[in-house]
C-alpha positions as CSV (number, residue, x, y, z in Angstrom):
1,X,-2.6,5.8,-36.4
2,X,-1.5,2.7,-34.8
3,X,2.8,2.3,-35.3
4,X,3.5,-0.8,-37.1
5,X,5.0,-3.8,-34.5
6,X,8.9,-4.0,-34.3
7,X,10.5,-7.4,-33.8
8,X,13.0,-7.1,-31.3
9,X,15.8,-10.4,-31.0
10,X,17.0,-12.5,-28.6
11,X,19.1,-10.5,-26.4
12,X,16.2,-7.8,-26.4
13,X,13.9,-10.8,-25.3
14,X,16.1,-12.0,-22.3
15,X,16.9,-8.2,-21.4
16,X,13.1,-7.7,-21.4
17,X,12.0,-10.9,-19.6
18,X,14.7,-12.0,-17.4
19,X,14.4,-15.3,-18.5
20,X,17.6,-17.8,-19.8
21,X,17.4,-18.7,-23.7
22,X,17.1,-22.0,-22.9
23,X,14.1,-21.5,-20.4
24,X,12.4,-19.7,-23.3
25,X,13.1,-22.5,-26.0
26,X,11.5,-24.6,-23.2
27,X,8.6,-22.4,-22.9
28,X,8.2,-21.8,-26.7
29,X,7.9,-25.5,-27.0
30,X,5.4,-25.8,-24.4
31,X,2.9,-23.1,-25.8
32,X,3.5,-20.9,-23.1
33,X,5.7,-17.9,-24.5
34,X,5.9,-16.2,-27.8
35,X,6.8,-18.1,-31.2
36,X,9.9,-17.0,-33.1
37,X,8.9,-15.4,-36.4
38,X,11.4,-15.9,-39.1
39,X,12.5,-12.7,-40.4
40,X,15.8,-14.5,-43.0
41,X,17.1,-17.4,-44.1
42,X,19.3,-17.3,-40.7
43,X,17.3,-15.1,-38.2
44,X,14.1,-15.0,-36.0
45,X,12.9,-12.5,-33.9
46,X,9.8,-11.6,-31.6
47,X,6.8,-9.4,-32.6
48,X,7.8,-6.4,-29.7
49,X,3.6,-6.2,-28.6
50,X,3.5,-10.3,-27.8
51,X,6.5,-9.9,-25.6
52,X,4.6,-7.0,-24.0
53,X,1.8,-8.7,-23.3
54,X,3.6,-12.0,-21.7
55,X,5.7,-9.5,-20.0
56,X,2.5,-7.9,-18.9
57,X,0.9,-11.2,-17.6
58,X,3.0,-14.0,-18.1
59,X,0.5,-16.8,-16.5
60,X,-2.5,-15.7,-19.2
61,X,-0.7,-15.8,-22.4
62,X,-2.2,-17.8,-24.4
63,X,-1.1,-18.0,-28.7
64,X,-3.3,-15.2,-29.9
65,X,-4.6,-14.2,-27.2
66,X,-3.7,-10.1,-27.6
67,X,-5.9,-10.1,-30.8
68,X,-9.0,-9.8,-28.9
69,X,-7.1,-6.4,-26.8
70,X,-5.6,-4.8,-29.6
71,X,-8.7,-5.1,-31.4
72,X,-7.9,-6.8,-34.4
């Protein structure tokens, strides 16, 4: 049984990538890292396996493109 996906914040997100908030923003914005999911009326986080996988391959990542691996 697969464990359901965690979202991890920011700090988790620049720990686990090494990149600056606002390079992210800047990558967000460009389509090449992870969209924010909304998870309150004042927070956003990352779902944990999408940062995985841009960790994993950063250059790939495309918006949806882990559905096809995970085999969903």
């Amino acid at each position: 049984m697969r464990q359901p996906d965690r979202i991890i914040r920011l700090n988790t997100v620049l720990h686990r990538t090494g990149l600056s908030r606002s390079t992210i923003y800047r990558k967000i914005a460009e389509g090449t890292f992870p969209p924010q999911i909304k998870i309150s009326v004042n927070g956003a986080g990352w779902k944990e396996s999408d940062i995985d996988r841009w960790v994993a391959n950063p250059v790939a990542w495309r918006p949806g493109s882990g559905r096809d691996l995970d085999g969903v």
